[in-house]
C-alpha positions in Angstrom: 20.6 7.1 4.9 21.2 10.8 3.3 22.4 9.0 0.2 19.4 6.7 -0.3 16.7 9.4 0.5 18.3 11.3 -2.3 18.4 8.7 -5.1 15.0 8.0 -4.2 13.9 11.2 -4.5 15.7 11.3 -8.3 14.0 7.9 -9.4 10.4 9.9 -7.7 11.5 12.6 -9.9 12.6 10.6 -12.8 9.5 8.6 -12.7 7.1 11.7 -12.6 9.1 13.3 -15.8 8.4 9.8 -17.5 4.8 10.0 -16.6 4.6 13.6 -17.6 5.9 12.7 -21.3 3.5 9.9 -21.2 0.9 12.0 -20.7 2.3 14.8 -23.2 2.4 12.3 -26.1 -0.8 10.7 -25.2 -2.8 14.3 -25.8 -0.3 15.0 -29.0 -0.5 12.2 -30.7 -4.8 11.9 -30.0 -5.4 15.7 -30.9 -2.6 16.6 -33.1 -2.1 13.5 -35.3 -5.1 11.8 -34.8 -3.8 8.3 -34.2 -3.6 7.9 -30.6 -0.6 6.1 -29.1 -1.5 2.8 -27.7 0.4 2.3 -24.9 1.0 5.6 -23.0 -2.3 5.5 -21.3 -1.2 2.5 -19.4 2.1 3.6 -18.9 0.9 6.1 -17.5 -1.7 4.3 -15.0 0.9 2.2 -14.3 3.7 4.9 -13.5 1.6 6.8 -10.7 1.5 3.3 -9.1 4.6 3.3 -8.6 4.9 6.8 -7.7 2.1 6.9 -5.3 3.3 3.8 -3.3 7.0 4.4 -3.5 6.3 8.6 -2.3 4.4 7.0 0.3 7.5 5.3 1.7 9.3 8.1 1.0 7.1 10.5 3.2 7.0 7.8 5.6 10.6 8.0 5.8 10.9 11.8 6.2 8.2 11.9 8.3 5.9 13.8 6.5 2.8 11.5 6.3 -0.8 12.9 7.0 -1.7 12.1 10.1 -4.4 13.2 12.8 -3.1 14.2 16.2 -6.0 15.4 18.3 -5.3 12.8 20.9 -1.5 12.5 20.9 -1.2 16.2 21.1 -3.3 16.1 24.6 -1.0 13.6 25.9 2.8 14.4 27.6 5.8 12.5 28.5 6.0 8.8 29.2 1.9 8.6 27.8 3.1 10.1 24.3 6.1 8.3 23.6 4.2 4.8 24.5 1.2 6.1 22.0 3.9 6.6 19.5 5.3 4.0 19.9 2.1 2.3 19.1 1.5 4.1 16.4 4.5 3.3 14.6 3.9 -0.5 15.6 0.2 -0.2 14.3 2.2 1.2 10.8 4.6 -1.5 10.9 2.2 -4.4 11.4 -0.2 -2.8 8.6 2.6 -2.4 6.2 3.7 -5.8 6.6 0.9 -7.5 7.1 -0.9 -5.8 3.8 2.1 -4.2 1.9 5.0 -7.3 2.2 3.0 -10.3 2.6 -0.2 -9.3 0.6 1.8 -8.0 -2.3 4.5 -10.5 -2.3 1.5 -12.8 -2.6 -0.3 -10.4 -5.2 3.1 -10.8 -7.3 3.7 -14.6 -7.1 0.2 -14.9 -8.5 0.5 -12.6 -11.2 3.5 -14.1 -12.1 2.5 -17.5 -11.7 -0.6 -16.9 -13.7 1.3 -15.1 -16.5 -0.9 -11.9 -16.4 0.1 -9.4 -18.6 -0.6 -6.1 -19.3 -3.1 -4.9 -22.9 -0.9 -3.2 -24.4 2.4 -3.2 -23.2 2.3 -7.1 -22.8 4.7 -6.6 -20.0 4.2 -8.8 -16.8 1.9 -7.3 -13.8 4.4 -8.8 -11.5 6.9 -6.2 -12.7 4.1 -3.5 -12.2 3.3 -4.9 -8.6 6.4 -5.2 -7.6 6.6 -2.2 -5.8 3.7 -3.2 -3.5 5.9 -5.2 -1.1 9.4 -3.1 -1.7 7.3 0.1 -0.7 6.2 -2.1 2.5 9.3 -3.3 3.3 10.3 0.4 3.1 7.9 1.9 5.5 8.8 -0.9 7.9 12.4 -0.3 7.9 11.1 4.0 8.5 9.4 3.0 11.2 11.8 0.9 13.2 14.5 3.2 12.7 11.8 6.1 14.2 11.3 3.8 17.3 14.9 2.9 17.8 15.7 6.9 17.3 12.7 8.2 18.9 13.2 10.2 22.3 11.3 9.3 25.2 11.4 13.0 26.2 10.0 14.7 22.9 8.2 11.9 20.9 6.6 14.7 18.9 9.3 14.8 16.6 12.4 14.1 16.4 14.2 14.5 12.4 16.0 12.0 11.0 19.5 13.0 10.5 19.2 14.0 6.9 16.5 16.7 7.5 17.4 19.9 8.3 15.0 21.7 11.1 15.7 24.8 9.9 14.5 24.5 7.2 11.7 22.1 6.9 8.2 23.2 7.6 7.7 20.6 10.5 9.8 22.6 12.7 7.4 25.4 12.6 4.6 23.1 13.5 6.4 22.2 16.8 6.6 25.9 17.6 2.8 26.6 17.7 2.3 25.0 20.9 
């Protein structure tokens, strides 16, 4: 799991750099030469797509997501592990339901229909794609957090590849 977090994080990383010359060229060749490029605006659009919904998995995997824990943070014991435990079920059934099936569905018609793209002419379905991979992602988080989850301390529990010490969670379960 340590191996596929970090690759991720390199193709996030790789992905942002990508954008970032997108954008670079974008402003250089529309203010410096006058002649602006095409095709990085889209590139670009279509970049932090795949950025926002693939860091989402990725936070979702580490365990940093946003979330709201007035209620939870009431609760202990046996009550908190069962409303985690919905929560992450409430996750998995929105991620599939929306995420896998809705964007394996957005795919097959984009690719049925032939949609491409202005001015790359690539294929939407290849820009899509990471709708339902993203999906199938955050389910996969989530299930390992239940199956890993303890019944004693639901609040958090890392993964194994984050370090306690060192990640700014673990000072969020000290302030109680």
């Amino acid at each position: 799991m340590k191996k596929f977090n970090k690759y991720l994080e390199y193709f996030l990383a790789a992905l942002m750099a990508l954008m970032l010359v997108s954008v670079c060229w974008q402003v250089l060749t529309r203010y410096v030469l006058t002649t602006p490029s095409s095709f990085t605006d889209e590139l670009a659009r279509y970049l932090l797509i795949w950025i926002g919904t693939l860091g989402a998995a990725y936070t979702s995997g580490k365990r940093l997501h946003l979330a709201i824990d007035l209620f939870p943070s009431s609760l202990e014991g046996r009550s908190k592990y069962r409303l985690s435990i919905l929560i992450n079920l409430l996750i998995i059934l929105f991620a599939f339901t929306t995420m896998v099936i809705g964007g394996s569905r957005l795919v097959y018609i984009t690719y049925t229909l032939g949609q491409t793209s202005a001015a790359m002419q690539i294929p939407l379905a290849y820009v899509y794609t990471i709708i339902p991979i993203s999906g199938a992602m955050i389910v996969f988080f989530k299930i390992r957090d239940i199956i890993l989850m303890d019944p004693e301390n639901p609040d958090f529990s890392p993964p194994e590849d984050v370090d306690p010490e060192n990640s700014d969670l673990s000072s969020q379960n000290n302030l109680s």
